[in-house]
C-alpha positions in Angstrom: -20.0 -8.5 -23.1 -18.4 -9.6 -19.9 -17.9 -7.3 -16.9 -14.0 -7.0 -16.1 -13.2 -5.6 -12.8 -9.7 -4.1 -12.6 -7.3 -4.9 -9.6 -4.4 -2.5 -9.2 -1.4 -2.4 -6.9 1.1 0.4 -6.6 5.2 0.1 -5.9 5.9 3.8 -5.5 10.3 4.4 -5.3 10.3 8.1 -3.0 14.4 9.2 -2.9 15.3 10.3 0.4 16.7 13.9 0.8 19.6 13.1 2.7 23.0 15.0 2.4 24.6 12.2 1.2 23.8 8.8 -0.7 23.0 5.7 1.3 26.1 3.8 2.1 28.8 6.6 0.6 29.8 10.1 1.2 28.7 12.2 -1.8 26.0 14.4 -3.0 22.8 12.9 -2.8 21.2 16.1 -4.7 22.3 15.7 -8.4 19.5 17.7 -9.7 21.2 20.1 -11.0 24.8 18.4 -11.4 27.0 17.3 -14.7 26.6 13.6 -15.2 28.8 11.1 -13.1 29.5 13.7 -11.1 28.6 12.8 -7.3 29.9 9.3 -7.3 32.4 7.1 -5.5 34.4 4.1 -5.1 31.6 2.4 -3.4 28.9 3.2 -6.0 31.1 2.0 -8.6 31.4 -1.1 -6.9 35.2 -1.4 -7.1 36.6 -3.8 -5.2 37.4 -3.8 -1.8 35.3 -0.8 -1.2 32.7 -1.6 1.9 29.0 0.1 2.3 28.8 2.5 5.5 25.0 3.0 6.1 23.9 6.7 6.3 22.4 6.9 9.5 20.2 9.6 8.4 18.2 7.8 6.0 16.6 5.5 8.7 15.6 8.4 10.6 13.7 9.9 7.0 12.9 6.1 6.4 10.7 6.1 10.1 9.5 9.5 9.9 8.0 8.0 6.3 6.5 4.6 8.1 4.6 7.4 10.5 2.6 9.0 8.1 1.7 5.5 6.2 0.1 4.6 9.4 2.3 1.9 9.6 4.1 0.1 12.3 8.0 0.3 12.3 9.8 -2.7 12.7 12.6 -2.1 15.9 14.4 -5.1 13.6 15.5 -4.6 10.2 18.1 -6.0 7.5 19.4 -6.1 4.8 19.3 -8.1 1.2 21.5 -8.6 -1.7 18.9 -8.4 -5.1 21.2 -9.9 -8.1 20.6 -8.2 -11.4 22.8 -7.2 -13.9 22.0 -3.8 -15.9 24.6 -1.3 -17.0 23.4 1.3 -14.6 24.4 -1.0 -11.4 28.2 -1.6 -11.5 28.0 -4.0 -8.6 25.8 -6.3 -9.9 23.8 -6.1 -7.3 21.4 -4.0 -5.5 21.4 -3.4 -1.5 17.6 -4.0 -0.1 15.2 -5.3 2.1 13.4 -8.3 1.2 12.8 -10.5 4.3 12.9 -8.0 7.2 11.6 -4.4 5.9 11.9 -0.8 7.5 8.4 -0.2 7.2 5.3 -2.9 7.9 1.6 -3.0 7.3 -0.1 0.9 7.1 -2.4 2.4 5.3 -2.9 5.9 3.1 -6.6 7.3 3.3 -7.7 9.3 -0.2 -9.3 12.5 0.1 -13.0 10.6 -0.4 -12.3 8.4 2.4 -10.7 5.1 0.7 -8.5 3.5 2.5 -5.7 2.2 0.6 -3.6 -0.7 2.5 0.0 -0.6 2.5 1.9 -3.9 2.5 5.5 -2.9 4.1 7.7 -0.4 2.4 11.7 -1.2 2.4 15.2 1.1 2.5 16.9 0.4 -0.6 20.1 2.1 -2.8 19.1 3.3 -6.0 20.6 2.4 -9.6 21.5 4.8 -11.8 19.9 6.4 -14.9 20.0 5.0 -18.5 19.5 7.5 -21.9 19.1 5.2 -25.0 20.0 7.1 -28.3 19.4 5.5 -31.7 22.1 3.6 -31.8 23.9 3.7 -28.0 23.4 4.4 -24.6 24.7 6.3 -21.9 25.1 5.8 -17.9 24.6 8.2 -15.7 25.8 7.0 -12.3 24.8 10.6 -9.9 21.7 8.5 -8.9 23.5 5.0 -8.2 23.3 4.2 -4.2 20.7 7.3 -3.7 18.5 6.2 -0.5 15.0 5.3 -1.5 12.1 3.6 0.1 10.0 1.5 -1.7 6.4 1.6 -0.8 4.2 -1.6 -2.0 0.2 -1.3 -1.8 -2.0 -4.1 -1.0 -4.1 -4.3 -4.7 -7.1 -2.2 -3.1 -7.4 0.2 -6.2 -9.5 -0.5 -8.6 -10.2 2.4 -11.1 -7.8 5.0 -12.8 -8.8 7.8 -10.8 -8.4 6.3 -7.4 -4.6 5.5 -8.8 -4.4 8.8 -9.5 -5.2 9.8 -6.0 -3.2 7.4 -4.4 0.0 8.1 -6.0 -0.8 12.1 -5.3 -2.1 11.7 -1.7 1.2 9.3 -1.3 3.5 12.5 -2.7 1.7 15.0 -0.3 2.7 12.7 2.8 6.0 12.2 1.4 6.5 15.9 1.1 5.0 17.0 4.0 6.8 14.8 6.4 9.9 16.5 4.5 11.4 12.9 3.8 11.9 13.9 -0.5 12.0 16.6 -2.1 9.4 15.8 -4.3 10.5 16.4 -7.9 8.6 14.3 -10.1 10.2 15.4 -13.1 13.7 14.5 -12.1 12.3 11.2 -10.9 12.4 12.2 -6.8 9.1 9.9 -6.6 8.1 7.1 -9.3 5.6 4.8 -9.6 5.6 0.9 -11.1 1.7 0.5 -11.3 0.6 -3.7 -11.3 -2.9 -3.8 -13.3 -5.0 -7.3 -14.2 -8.6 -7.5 -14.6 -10.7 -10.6 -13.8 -14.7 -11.1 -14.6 -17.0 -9.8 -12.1 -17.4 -12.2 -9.1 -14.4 -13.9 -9.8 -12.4 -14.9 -6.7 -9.2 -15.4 -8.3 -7.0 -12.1 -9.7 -6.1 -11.9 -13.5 -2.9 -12.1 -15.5 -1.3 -8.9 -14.2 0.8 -6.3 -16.2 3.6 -3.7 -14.6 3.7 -0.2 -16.5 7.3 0.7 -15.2 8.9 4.4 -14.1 5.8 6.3 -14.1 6.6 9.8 -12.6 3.4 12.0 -12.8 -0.2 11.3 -11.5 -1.1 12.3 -15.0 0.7 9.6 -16.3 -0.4 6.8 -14.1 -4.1 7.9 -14.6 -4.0 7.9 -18.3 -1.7 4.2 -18.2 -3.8 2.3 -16.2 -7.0 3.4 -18.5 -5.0 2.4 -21.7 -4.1 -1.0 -19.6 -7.5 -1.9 -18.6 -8.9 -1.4 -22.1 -5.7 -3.3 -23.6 -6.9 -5.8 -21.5 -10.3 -5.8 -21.4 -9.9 -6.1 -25.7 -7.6 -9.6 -25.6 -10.3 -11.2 -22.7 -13.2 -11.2 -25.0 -11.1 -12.0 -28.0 -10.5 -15.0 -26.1 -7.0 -14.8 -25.8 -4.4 -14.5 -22.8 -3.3 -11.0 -21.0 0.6 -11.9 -20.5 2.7 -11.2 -17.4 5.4 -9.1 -18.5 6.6 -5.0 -17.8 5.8 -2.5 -20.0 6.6 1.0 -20.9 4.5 3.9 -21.0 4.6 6.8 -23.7 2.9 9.8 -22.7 3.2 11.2 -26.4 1.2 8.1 -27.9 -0.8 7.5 -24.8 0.1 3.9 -25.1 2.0 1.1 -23.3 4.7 -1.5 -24.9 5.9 -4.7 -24.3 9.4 -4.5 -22.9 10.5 -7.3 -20.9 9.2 -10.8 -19.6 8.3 -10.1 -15.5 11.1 -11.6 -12.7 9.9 -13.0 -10.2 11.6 -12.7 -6.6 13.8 -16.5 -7.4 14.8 -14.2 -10.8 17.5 -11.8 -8.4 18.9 -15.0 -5.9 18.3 -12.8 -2.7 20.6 -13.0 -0.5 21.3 -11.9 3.3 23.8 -8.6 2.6 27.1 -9.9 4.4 28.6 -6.1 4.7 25.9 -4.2 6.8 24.9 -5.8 10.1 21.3 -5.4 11.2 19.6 -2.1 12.2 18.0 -2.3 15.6 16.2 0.6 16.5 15.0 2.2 21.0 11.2 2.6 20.7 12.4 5.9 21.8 13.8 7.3 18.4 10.3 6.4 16.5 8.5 8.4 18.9 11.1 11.2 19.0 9.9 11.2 15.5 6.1 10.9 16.2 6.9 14.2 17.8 8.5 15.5 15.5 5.6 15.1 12.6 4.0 18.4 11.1 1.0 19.3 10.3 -0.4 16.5 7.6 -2.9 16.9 4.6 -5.5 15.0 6.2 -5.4 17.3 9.5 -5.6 20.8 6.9 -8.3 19.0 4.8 -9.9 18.6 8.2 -9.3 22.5 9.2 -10.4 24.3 6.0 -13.5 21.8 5.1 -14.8 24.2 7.9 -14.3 27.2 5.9 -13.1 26.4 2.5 -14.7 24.5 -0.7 -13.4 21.0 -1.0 -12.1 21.2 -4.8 -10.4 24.2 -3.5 -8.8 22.7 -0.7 -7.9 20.1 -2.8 -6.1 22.3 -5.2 -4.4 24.3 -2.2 -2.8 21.1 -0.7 -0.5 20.8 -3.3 1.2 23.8 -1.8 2.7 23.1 1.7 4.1 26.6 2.1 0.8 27.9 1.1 -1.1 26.2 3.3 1.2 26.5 6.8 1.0 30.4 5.6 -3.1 30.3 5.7 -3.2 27.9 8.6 -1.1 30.6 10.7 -3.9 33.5 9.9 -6.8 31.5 12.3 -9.4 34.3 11.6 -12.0 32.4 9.2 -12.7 35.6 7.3 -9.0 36.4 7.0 -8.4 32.8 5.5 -11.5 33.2 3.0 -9.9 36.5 1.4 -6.3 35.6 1.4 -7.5 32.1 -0.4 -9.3 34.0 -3.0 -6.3 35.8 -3.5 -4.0 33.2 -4.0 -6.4 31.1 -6.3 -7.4 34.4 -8.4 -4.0 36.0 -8.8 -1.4 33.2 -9.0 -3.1 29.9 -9.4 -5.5 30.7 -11.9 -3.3 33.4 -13.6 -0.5 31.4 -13.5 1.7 32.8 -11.0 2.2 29.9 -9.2 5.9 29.6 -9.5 6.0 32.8 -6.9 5.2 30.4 -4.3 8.3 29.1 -4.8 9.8 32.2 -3.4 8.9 33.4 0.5 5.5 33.9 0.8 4.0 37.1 2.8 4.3 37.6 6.3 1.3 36.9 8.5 1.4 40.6 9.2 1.3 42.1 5.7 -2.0 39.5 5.0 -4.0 40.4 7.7 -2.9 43.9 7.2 -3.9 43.5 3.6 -7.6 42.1 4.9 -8.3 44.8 7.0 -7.8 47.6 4.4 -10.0 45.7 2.1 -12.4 45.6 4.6 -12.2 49.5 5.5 -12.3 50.4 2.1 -8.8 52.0 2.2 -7.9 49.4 -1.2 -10.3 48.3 -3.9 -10.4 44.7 -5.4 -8.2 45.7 -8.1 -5.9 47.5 -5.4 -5.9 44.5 -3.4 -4.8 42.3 -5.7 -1.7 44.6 -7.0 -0.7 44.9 -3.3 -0.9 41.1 -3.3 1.3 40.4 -6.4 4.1 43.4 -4.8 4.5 41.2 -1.7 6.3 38.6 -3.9 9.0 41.3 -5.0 12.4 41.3 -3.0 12.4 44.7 -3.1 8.8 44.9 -1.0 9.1 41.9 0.7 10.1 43.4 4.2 7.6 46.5 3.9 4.4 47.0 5.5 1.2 46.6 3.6 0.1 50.4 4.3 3.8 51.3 2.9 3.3 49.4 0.1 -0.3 50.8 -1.0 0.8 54.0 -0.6 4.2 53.9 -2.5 1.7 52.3 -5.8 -0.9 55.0 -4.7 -3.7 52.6 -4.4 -5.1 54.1 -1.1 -8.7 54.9 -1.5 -10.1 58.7 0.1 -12.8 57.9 2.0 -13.2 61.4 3.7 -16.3 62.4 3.0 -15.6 66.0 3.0 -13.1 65.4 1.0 -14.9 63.6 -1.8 -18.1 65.6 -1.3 -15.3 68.5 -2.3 -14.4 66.7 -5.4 -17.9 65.7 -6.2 -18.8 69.2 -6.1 -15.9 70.4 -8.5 -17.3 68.0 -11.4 -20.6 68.8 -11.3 -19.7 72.4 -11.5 -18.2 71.2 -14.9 -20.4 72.4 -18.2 -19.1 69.2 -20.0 -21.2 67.1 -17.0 -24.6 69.1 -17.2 -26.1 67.1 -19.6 -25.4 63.8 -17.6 -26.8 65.6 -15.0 -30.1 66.2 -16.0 -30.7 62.9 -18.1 -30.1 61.2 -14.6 -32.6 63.8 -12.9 -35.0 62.5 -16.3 -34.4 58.8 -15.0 -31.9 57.5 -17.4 -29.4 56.2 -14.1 -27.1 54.5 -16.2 -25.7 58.1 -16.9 -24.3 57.5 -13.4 -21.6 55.5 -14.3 -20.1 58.4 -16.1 -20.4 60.8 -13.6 -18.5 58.3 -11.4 -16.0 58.3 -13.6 -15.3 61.8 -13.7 -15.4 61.8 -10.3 -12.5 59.2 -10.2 -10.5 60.5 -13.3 -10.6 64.2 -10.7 -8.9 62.4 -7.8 -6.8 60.3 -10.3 -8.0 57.1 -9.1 -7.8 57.8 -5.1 -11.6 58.3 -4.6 -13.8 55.1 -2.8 -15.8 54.6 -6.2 -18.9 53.6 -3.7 -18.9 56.7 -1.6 -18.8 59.0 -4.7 -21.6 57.0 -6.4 -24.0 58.0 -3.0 -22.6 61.4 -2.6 -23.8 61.5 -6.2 -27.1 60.6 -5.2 -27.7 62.7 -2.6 -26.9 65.6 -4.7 -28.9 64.7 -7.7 -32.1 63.8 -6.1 
């Protein structure tokens, strides 16, 4: 059986989170918002109505060519792309063929890969079509929303590293605060080129576009259906055709939907209505400056410290990861982690990071009463989850503890007090001795008693050596 290597290239659409859309003055958040709601005159392409370019959107559009690595072009225009689909009442889209935003960059994958970036272009989006059985229906909030387009050079070439490219390209993206990131309203989606060609071959296979993916999930589990869809027609003999495709995540298959245009297909055109965007050296590295903290650089940080599958998993959080960054103690970080991966991540908590996180103060508050003893693990952890409550949000971590009761005794007089009074009890004599006979397993109970007297309060280690000392 012949070897197939695939060859896969990315076009990733990321909508801008400006205020308002790309050339008109509405809502460019319509999350949330009744259909056809935030649109204009302009976006419904009536006539007479002229573009205004949102001066925003090339500020998000810079700050976006930054962390690609890639150089900004000081020269940009725009490009009429002629198409006619329900969902674009103009008849046209607004974008940048010929003189892009964005040039040649790069992303580098968590194992090192570099992935090359062609350019990436400022473009209006369309808006959104629901087909029923028998109709559909246009929803025109989305229409003239400001998106870049980000095109990879065909460097990937397995499922996995598409997977990690489309999630390493959503972490910059959300980072650099230039989306807000929702996949499942479509913020970020991904049209994912795959063709496969026998090994040593020079020349690139037949290629295939699975269109609108909008979860890493998804593009992962497409471009493994594509390649063995594929790979099946090759060594039947016959011919892989260029064409887009759909992708169902409920059959875990792709379908034919459409012959592929090609560029001549849309008549480009230089836009006649927006003049050309020339940009000071100046703003671009205003906006150098203004960069935070990247994944990269926190990868970086915590690989010091922190497992890499962990880090891994904690990088999808920004807030989380600003919060631990802001701790520096190494020990501090170690424990708070835990805490965050054992009580919301893995318990499924995660949505509280969606609210405001603890204060610097309560954590390492929270650390060093672990550390004294003053709170158990189990303590620790309810302190933890009471953090995330309105009510305790502004508290202290000592306040806290002590309104839940959770503060351990540690005074030894004290306990030695308490230890005394239980085994002065006739119901603990027999424990007693069958410790003093060797059976220590008896200790557990006494322990217990010992805990059950202070109702809970007592340092369970403490008691077990006072315990010890007195039944030797």
């Amino acid at each position: 059986m012949t070897k197939y290597i695939p060859t896969i290239g990315i076009e990733c659409h990321v909508q801008l989170c400006t205020k308002t859309k790309l050339f008109s003055e509405v809502d460019n958040d319509a999350r949330l918002k009744e259909p056809n709601s935030c649109v204009s005159p302009v976006d419904y392409g009536l006539p007479g109505m002229l573009p205004r370019l949102n001066q925003d959107a090339i500020t998000y559009a810079v700050r976006a060519g930054l962390v690609l690595n890639s150089e900004i072009n000081l020269e940009s225009r725009f490009d009429r792309k002629h198409y006619f689909y329900p969902d674009l009442p103009k008849g046209y889209q607004i974008t940048q063929m010929y003189h892009p935003i964005i040039g040649a960059g790069f992303v580098e994958l968590p194992d090192g890969t570099k992935i090359r970036i062609e350019h990436a272009h400022l473009e209006e989006d369309a808006g959104k079509l629901s087909h029923e059985s028998t109709y559909s229906l246009v929803d025109l909030n989305r229409a003239g929303t400001p998106l870049i387009e980000i095109v990879s050079m065909p460097d990937i070439h397995s499922a996995a590293h598409a997977r990690d490219y489309t999630k390493e390209l959503w972490r910059l993206m959300t980072y650099a605060k230039v989306t807000f990131g929702d996949l499942y309203n479509g913020n970020m989606r991904f049209d994912v080129n795959i063709s496969l060609a026998p090994e040593g071959s020079e020349k690139l296979g037949t290629r295939a576009e699975v269109k609108n993916l909008n979860s890493f999930r998804s593009v992962e589990r497409a471009v493994e259906y594509e390649i063995k869809r594929q790979a099946k027609l090759l060594e039947k003999g016959e011919k892989v055709i260029q064409e887009t495709r759909g992708w169902s995540d409920a059959t875990g298959e792709t379908t034919s939907q459409r012959s592929k245009e090609e560029a001549q297909d849309y008549r480009y055109m230089p836009e006649p209505d927006i003049p050309p965007i020339r940009l000071a050296p100046e703003v671009v590295e205003a906006e150098r400056a203004r960069l935070p903290k990247l994944p990269a650089e926190y990868r970086h940080d915590f690989s010091k410290i922190l497992p890499a599958d962990l880090i891994e998993v904690l990088l999808d959080y920004q807030n989380l990861v600003e919060k631990l960054a802001e701790l520096e103690d190494e020990k501090a970080i170690k424990k708070v982690t835990n805490l965050f991966s054992s009580v919301l991540l893995a318990e499924e908590n995660a949505s509280l990071l969606n609210d405001e996180l603890p204060t610097k103060e309560q954590l390492l508050e929270l650390v060093e009463m672990n550390d004294k003893n003053e709170l158990s693990s189990t303590a620790t952890k309810e302190v933890f989850l009471k953090f995330f409550d309105p009510e305790m949000h502004f508290k202290d971590t000592r306040s806290i503890a002590k309104e839940l009761g959770v503060i351990q005794e540690n005074d030894m007089g004290a306990l030695e007090a308490i230890v005394d009074a239980v085994l002065a009890k006739p119901e603990t004599k027999q424990a007693q001795d069958d410790y003093r006979a060797g059976q220590e397993k008896v200790l557990g109970f006494l322990v217990g008693q010992v805990m059950k007297e202070s109702h809970g309060k007592a340092n369970p280690s403490a008691v077990q050596e006072i315990l010890k000392a007195k039944l030797k």
